[in-house]
PDB file of N, CA, C and O in Angstrom:
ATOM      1  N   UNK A   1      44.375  -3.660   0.657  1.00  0.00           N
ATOM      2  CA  UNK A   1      43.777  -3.899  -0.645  1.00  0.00           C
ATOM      3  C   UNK A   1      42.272  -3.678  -0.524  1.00  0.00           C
ATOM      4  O   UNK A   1      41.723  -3.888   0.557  1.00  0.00           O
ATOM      5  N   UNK A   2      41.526  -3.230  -1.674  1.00  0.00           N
ATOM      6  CA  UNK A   2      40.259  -2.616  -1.785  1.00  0.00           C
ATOM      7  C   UNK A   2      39.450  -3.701  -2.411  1.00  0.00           C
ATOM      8  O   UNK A   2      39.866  -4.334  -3.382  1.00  0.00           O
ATOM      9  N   UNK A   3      38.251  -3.922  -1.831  1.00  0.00           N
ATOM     10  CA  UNK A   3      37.218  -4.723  -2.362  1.00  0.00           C
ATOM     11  C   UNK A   3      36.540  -3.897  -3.682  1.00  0.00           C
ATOM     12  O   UNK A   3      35.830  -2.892  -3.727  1.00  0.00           O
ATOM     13  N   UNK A   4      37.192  -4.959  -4.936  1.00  0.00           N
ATOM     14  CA  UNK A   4      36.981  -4.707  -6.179  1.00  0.00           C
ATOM     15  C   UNK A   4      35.225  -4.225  -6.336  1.00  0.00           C
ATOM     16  O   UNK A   4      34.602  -3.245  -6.746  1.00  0.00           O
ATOM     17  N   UNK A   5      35.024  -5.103  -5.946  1.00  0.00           N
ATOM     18  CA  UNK A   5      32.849  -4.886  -5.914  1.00  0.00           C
ATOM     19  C   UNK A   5      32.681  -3.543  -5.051  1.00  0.00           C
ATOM     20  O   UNK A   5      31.715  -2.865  -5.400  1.00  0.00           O
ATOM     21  N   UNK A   6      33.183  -3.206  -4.350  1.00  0.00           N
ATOM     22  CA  UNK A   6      32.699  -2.080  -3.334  1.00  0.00           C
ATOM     23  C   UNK A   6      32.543  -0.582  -4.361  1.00  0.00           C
ATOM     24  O   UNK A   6      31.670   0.263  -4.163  1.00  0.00           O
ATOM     25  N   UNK A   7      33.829  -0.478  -5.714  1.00  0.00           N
ATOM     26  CA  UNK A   7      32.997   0.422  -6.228  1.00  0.00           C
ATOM     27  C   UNK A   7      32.264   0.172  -7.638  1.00  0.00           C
ATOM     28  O   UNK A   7      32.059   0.974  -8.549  1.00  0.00           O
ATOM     29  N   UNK A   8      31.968  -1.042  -7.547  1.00  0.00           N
ATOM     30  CA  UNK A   8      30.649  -1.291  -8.895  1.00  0.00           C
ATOM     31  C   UNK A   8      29.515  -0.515  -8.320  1.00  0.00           C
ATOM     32  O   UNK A   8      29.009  -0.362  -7.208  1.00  0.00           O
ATOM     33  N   UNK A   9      29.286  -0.008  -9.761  1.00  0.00           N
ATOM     34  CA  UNK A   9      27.912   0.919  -9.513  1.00  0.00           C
ATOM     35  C   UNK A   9      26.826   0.381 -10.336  1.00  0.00           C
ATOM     36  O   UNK A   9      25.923   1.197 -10.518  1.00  0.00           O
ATOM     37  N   UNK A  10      26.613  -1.085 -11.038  1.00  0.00           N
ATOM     38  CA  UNK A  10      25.611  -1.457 -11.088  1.00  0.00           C
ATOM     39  C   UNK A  10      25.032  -2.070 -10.455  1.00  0.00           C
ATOM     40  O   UNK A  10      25.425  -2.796  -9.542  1.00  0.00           O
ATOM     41  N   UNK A  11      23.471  -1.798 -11.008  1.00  0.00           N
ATOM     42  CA  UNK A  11      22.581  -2.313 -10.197  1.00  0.00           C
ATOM     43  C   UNK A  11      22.278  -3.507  -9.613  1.00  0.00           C
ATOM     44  O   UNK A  11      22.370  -4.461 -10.386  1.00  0.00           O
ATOM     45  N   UNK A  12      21.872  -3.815  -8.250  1.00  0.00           N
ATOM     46  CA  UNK A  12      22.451  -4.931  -7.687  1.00  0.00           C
ATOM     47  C   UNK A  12      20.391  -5.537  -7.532  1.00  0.00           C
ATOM     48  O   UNK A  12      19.555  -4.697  -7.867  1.00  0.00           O
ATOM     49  N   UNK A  13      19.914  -6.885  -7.053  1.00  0.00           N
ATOM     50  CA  UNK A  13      19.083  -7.447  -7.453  1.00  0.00           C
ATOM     51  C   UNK A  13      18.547  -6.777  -5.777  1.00  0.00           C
ATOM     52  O   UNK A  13      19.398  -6.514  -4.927  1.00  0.00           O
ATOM     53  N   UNK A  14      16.807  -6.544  -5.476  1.00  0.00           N
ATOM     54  CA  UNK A  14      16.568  -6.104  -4.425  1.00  0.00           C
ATOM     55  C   UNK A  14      16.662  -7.660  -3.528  1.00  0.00           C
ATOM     56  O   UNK A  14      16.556  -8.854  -3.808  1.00  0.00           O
ATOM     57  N   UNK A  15      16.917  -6.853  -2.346  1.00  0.00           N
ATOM     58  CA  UNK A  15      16.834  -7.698  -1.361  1.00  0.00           C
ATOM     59  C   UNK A  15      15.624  -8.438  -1.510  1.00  0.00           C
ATOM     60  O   UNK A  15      14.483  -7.988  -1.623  1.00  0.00           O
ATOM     61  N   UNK A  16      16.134 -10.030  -1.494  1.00  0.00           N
ATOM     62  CA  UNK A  16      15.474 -11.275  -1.173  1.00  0.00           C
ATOM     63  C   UNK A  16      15.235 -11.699  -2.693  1.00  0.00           C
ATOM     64  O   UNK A  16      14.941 -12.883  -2.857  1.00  0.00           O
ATOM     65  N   UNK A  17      15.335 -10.759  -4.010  1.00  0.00           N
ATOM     66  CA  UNK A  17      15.241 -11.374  -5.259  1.00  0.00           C
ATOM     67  C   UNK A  17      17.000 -11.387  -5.782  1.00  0.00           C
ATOM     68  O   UNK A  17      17.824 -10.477  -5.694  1.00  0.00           O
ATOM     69  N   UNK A  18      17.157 -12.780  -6.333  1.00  0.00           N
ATOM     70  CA  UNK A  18      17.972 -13.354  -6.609  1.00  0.00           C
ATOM     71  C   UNK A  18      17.918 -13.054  -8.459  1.00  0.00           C
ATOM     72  O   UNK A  18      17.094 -13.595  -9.196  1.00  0.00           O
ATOM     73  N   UNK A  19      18.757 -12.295  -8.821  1.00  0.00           N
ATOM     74  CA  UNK A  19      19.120 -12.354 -10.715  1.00  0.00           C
ATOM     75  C   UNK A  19      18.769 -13.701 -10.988  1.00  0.00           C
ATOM     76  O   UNK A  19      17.651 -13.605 -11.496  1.00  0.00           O
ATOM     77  N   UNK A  20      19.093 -14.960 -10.943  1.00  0.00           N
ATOM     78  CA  UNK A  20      18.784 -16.317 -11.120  1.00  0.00           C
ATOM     79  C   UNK A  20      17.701 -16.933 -10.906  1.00  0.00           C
ATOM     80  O   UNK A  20      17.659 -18.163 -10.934  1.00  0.00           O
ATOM     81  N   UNK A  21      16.493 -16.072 -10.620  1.00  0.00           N
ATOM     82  CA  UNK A  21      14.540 -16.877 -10.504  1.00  0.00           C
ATOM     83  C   UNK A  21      14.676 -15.912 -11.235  1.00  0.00           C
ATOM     84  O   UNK A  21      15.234 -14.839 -11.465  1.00  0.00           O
ATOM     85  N   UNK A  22      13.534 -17.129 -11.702  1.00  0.00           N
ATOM     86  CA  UNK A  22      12.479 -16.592 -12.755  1.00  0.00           C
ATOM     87  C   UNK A  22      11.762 -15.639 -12.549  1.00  0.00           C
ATOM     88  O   UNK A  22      11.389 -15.404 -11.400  1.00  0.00           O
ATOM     89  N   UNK A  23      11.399 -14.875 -13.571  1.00  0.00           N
ATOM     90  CA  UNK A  23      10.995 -13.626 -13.665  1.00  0.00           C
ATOM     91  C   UNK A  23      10.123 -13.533 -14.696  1.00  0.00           C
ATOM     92  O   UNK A  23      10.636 -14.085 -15.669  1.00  0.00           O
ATOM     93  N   UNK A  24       8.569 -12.906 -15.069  1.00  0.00           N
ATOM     94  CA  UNK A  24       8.202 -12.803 -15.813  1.00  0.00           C
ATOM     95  C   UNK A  24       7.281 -11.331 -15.387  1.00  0.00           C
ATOM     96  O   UNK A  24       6.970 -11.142 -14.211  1.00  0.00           O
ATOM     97  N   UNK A  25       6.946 -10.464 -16.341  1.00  0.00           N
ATOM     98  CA  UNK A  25       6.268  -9.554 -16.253  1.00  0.00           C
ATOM     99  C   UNK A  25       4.942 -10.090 -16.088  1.00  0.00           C
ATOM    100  O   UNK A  25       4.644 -11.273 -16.258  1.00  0.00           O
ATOM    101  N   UNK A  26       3.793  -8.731 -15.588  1.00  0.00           N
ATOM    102  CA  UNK A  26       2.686  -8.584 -15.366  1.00  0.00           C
ATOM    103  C   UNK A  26       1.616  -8.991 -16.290  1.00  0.00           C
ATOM    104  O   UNK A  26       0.765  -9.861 -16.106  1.00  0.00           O
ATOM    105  N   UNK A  27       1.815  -8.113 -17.468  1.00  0.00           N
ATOM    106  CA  UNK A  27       0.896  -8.275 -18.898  1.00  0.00           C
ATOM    107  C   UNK A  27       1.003  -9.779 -19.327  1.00  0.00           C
ATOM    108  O   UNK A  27      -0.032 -10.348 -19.675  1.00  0.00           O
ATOM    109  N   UNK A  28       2.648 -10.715 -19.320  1.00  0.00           N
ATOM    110  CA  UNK A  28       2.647 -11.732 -19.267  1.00  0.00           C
ATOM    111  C   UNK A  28       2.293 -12.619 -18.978  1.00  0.00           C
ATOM    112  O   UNK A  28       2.060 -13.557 -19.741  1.00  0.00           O
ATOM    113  N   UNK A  29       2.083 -12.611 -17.356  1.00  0.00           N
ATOM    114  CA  UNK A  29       1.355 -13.172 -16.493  1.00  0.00           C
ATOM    115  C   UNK A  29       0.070 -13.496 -16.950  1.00  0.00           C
ATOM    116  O   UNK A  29      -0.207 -14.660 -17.239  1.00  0.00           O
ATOM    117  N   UNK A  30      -0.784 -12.535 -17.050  1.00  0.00           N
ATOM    118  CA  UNK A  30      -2.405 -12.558 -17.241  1.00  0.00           C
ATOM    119  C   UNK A  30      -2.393 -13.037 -18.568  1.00  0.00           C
ATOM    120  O   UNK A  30      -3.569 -13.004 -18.929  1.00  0.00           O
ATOM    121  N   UNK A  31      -1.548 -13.550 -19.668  1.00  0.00           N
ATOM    122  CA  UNK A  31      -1.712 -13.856 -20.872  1.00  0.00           C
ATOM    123  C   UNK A  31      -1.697 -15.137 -21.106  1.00  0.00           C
ATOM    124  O   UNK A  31      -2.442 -15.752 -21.869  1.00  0.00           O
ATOM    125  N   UNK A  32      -0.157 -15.884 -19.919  1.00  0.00           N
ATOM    126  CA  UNK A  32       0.272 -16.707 -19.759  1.00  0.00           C
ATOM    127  C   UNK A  32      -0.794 -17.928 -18.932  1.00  0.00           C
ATOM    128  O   UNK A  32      -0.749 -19.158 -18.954  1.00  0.00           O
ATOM    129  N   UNK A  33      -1.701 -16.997 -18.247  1.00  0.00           N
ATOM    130  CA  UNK A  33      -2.792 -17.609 -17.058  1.00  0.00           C
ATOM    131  C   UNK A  33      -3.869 -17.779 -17.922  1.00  0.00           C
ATOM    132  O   UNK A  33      -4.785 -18.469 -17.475  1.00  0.00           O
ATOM    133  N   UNK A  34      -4.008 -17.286 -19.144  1.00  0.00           N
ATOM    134  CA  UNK A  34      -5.312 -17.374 -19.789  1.00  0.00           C
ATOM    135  C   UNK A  34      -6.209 -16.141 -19.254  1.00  0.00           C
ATOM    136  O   UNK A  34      -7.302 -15.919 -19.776  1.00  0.00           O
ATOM    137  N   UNK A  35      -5.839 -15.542 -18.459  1.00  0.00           N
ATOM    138  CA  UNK A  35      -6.855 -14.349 -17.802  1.00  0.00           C
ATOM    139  C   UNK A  35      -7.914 -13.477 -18.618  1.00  0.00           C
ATOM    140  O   UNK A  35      -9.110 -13.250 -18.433  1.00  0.00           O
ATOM    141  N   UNK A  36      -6.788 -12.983 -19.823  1.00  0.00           N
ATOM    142  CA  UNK A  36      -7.289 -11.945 -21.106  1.00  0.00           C
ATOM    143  C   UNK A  36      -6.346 -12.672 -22.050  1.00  0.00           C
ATOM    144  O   UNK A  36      -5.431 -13.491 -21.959  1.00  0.00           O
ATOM    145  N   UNK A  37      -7.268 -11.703 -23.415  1.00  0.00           N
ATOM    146  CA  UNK A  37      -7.044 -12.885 -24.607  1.00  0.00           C
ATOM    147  C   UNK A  37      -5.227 -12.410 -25.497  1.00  0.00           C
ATOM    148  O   UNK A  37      -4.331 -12.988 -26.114  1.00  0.00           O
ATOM    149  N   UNK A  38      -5.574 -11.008 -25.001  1.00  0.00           N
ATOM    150  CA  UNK A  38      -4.463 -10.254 -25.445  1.00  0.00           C
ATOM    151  C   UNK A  38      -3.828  -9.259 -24.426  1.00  0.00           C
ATOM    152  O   UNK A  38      -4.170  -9.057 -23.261  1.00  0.00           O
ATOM    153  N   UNK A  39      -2.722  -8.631 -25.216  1.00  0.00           N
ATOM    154  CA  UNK A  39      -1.899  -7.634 -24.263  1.00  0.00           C
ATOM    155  C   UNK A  39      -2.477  -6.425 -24.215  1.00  0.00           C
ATOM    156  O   UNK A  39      -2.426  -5.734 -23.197  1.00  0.00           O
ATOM    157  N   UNK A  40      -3.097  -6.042 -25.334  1.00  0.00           N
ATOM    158  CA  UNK A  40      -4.002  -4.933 -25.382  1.00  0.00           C
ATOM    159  C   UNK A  40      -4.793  -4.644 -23.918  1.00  0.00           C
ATOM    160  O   UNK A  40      -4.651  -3.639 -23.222  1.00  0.00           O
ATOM    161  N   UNK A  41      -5.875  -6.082 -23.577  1.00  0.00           N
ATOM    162  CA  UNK A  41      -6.808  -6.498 -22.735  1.00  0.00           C
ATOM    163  C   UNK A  41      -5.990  -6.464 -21.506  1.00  0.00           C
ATOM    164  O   UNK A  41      -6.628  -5.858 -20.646  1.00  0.00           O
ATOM    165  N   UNK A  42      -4.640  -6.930 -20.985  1.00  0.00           N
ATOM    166  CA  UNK A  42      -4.321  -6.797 -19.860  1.00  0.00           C
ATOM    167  C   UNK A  42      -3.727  -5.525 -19.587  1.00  0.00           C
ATOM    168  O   UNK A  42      -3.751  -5.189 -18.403  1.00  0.00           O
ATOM    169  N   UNK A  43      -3.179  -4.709 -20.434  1.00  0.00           N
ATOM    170  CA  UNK A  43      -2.703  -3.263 -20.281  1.00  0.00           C
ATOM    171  C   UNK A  43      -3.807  -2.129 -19.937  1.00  0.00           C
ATOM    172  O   UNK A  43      -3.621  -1.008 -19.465  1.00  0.00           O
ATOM    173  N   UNK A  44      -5.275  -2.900 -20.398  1.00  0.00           N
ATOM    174  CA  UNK A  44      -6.219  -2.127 -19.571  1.00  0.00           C
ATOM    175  C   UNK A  44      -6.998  -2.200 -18.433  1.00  0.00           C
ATOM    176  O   UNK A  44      -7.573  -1.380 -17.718  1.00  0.00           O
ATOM    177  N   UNK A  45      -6.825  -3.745 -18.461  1.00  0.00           N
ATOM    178  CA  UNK A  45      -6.977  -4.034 -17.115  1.00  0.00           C
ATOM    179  C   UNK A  45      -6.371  -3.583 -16.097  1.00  0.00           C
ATOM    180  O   UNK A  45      -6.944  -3.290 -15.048  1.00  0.00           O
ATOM    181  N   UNK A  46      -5.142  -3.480 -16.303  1.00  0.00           N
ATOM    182  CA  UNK A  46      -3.641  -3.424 -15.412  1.00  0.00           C
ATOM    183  C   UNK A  46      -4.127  -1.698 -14.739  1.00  0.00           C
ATOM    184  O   UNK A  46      -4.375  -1.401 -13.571  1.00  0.00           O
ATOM    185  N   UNK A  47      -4.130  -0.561 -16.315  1.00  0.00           N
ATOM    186  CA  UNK A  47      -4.015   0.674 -16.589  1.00  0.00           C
ATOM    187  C   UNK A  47      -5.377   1.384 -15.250  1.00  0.00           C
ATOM    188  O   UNK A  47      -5.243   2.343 -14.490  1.00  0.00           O
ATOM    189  N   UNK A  48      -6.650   0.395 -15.432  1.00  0.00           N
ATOM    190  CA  UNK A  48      -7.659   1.135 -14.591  1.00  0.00           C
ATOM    191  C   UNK A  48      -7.815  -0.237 -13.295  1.00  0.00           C
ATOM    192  O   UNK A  48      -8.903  -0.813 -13.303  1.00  0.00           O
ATOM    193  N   UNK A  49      -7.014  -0.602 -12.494  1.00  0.00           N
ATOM    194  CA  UNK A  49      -6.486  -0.697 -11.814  1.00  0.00           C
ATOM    195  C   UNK A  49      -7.354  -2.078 -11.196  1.00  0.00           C
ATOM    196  O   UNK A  49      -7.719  -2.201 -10.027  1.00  0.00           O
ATOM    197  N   UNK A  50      -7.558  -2.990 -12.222  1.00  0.00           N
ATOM    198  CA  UNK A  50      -8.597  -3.772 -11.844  1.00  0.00           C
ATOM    199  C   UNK A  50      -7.363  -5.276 -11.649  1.00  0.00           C
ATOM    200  O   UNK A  50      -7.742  -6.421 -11.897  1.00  0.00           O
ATOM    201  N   UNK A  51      -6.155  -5.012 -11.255  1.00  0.00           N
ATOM    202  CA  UNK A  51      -5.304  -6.147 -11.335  1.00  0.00           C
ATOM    203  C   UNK A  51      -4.573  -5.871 -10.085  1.00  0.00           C
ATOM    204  O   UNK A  51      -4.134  -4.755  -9.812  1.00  0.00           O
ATOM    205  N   UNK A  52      -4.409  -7.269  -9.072  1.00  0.00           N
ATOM    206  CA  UNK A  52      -3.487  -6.626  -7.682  1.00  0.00           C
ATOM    207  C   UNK A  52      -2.637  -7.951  -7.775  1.00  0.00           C
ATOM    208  O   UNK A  52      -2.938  -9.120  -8.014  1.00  0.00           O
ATOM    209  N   UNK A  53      -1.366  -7.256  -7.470  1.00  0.00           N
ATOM    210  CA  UNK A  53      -0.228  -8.495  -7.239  1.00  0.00           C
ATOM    211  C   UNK A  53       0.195  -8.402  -5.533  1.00  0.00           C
ATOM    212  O   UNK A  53       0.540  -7.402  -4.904  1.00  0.00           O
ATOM    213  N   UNK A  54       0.038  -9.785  -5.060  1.00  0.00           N
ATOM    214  CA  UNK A  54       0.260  -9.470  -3.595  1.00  0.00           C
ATOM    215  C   UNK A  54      -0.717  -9.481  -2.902  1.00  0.00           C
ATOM    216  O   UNK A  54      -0.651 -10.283  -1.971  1.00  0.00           O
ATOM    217  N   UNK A  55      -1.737  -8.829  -2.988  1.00  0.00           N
ATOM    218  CA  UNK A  55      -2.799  -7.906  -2.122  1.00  0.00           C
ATOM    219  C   UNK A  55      -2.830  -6.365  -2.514  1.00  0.00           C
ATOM    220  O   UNK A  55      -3.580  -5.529  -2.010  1.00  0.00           O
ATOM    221  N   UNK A  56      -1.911  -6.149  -3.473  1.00  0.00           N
ATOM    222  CA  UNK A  56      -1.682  -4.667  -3.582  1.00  0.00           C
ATOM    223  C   UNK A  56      -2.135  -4.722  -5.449  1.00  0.00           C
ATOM    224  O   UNK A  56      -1.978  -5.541  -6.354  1.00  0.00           O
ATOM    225  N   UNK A  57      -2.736  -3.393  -5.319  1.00  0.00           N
ATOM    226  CA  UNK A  57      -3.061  -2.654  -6.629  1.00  0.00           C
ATOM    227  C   UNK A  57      -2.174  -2.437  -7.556  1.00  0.00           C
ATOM    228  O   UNK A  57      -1.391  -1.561  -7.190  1.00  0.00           O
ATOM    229  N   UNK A  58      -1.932  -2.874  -8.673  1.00  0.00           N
ATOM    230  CA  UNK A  58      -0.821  -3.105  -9.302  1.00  0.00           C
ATOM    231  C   UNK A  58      -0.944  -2.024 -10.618  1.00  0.00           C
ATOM    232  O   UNK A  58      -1.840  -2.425 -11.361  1.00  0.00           O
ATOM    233  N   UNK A  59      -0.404  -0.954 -11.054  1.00  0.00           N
ATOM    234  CA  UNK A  59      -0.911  -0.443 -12.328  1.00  0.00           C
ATOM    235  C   UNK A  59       0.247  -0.321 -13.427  1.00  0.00           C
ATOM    236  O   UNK A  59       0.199   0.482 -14.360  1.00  0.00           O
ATOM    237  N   UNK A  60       1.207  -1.145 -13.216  1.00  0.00           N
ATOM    238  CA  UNK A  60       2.608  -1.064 -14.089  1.00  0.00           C
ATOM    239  C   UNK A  60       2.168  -2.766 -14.544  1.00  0.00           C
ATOM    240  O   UNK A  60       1.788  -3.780 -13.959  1.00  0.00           O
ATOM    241  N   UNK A  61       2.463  -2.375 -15.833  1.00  0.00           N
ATOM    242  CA  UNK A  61       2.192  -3.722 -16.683  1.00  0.00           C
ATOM    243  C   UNK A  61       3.466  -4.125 -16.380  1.00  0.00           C
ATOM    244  O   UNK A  61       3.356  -5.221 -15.831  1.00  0.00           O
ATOM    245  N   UNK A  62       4.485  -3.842 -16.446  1.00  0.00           N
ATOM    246  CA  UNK A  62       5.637  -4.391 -16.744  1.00  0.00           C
ATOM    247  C   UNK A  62       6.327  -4.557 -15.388  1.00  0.00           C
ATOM    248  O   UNK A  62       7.470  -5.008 -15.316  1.00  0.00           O
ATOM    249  N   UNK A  63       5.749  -4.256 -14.512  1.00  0.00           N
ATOM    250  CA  UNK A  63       5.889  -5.039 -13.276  1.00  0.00           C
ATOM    251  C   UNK A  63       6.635  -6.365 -13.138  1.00  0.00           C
ATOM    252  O   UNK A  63       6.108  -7.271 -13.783  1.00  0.00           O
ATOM    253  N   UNK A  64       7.562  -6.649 -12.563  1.00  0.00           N
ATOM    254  CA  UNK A  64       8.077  -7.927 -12.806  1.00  0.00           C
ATOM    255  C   UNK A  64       7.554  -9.126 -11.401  1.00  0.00           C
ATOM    256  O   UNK A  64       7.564  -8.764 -10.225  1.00  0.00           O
ATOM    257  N   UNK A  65       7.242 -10.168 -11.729  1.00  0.00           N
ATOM    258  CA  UNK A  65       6.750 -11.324 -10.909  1.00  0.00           C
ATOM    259  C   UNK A  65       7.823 -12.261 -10.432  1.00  0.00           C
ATOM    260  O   UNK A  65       8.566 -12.641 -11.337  1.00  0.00           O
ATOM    261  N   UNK A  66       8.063 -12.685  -9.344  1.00  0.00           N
ATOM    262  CA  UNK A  66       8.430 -13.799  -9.512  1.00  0.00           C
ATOM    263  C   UNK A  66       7.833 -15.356  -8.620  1.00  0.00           C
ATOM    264  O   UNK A  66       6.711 -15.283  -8.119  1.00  0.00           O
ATOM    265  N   UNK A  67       8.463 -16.418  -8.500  1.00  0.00           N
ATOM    266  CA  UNK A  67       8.119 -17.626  -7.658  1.00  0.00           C
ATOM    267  C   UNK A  67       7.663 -16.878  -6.892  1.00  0.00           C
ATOM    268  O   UNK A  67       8.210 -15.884  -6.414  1.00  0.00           O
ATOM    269  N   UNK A  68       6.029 -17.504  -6.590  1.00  0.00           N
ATOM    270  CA  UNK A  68       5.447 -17.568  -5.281  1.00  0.00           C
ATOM    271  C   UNK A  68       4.647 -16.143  -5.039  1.00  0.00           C
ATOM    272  O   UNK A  68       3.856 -16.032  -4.103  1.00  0.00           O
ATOM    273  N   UNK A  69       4.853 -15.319  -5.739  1.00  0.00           N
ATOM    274  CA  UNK A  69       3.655 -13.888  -6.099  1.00  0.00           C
ATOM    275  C   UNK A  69       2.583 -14.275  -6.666  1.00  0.00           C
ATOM    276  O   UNK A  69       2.512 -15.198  -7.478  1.00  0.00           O
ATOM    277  N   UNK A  70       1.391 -13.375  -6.147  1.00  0.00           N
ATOM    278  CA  UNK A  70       0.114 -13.712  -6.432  1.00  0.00           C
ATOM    279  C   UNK A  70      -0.405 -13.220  -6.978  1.00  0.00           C
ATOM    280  O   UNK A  70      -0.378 -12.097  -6.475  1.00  0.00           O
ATOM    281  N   UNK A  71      -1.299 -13.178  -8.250  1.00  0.00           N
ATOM    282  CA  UNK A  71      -2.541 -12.038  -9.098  1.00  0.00           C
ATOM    283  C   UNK A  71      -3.016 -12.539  -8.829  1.00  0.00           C
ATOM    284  O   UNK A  71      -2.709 -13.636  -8.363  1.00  0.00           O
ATOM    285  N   UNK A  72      -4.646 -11.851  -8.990  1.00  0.00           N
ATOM    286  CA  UNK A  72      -5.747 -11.402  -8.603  1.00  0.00           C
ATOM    287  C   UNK A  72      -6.373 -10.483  -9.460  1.00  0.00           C
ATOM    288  O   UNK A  72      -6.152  -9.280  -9.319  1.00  0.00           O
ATOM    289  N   UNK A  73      -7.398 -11.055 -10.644  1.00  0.00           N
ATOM    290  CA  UNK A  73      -8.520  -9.936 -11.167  1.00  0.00           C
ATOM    291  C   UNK A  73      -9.684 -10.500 -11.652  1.00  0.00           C
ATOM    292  O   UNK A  73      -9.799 -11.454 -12.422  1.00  0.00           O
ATOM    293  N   UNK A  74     -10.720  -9.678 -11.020  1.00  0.00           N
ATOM    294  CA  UNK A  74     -11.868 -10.217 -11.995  1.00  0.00           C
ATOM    295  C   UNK A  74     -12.484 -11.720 -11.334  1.00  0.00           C
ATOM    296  O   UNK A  74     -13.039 -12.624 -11.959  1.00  0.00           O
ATOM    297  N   UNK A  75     -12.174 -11.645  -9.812  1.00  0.00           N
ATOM    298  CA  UNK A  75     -12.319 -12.584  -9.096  1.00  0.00           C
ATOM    299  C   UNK A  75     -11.904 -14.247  -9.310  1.00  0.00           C
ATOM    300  O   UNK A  75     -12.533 -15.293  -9.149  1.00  0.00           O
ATOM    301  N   UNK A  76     -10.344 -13.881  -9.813  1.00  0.00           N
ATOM    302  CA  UNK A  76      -9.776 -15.196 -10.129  1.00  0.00           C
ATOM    303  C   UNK A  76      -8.292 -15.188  -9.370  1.00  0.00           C
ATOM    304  O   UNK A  76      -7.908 -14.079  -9.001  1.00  0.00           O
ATOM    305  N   UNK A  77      -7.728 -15.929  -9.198  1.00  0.00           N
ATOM    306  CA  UNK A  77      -6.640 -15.776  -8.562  1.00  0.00           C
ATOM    307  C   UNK A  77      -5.566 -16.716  -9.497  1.00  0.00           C
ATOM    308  O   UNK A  77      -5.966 -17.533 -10.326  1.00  0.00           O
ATOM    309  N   UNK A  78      -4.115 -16.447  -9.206  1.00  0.00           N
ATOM    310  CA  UNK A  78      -2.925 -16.862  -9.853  1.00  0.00           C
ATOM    311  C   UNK A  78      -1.809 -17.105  -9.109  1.00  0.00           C
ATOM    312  O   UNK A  78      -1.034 -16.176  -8.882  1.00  0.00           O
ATOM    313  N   UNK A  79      -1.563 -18.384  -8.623  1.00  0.00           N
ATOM    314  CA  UNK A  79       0.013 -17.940  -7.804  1.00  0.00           C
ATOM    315  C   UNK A  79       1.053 -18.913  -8.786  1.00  0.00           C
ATOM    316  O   UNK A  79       1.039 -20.078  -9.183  1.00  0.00           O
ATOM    317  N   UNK A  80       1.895 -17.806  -8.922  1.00  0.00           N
ATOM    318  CA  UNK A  80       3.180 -18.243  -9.450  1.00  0.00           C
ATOM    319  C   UNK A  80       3.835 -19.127  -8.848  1.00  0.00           C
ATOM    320  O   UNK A  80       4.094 -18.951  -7.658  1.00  0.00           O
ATOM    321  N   UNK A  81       4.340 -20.498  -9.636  1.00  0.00           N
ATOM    322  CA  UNK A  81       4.921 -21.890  -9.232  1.00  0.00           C
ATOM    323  C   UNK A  81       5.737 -22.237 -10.268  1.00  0.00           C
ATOM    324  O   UNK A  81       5.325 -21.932 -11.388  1.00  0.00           O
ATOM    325  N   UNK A  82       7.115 -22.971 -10.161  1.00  0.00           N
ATOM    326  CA  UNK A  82       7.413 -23.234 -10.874  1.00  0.00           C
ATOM    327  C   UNK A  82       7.363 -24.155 -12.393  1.00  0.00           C
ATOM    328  O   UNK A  82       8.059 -24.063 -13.404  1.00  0.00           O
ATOM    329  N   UNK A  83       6.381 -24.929 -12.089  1.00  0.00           N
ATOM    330  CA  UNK A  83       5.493 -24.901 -13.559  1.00  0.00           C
ATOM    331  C   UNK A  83       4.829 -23.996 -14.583  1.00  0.00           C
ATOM    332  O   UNK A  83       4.428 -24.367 -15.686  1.00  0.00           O
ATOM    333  N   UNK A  84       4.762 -22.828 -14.113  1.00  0.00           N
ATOM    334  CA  UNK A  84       4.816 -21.451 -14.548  1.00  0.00           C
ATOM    335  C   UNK A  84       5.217 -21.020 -15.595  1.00  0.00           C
ATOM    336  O   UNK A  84       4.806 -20.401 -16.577  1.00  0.00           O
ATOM    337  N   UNK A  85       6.397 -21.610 -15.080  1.00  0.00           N
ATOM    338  CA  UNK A  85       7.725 -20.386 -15.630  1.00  0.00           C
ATOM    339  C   UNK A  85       8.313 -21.338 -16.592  1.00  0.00           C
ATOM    340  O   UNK A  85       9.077 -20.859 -17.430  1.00  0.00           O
ATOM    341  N   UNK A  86       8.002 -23.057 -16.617  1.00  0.00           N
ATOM    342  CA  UNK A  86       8.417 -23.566 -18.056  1.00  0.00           C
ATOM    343  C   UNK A  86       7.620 -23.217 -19.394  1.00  0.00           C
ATOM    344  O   UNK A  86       6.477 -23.433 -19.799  1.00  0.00           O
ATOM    345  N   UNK A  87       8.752 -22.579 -19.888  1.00  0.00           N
ATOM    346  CA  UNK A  87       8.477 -22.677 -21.793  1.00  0.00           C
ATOM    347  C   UNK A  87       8.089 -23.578 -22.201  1.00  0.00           C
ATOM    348  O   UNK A  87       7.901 -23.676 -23.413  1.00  0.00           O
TER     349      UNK A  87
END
């Protein structure tokens, strides 16, 4: 007998991120942090490359975050915690 999952061909969550954490995008992030006032303001921030998630240069707004990732712009910092991520 054949393992039913072996031929699903959707997409499966990358290694070490779990479908079940929280997740919030980039532009979110910096909106959610108070960083910039609008989405406009972080899509250009993001766009000329003045935003790093990680340590790394980040230029996709829609970048997804989760627990325990870090921004960085404009000499402020952000680490994602689960107080965060409550609505």
């Amino acid at each position: 007998m054949t393992d039913p999952s072996a031929d699903d061909d959707s997409p499966q969550p990358a290694a070490g991120r779990s479908a079940d954490r929280p997740m919030m995008r980039l532009d979110d992030v910096l909106k959610r942090a108070g960083l910039v006032g609008t989405g406009g303001q972080a899509k250009i921030w993001i766009q000329d490359g003045q935003v790093s998630v990680n340590g790394e240069v980040e230029t996709r707004r829609r970048k997804q975050l989760f627990l325990g990732d870090v921004v960085e712009t404009m000499g402020q910092r952000v680490t994602l915690d689960e107080s965060f991520f409550d609505c």
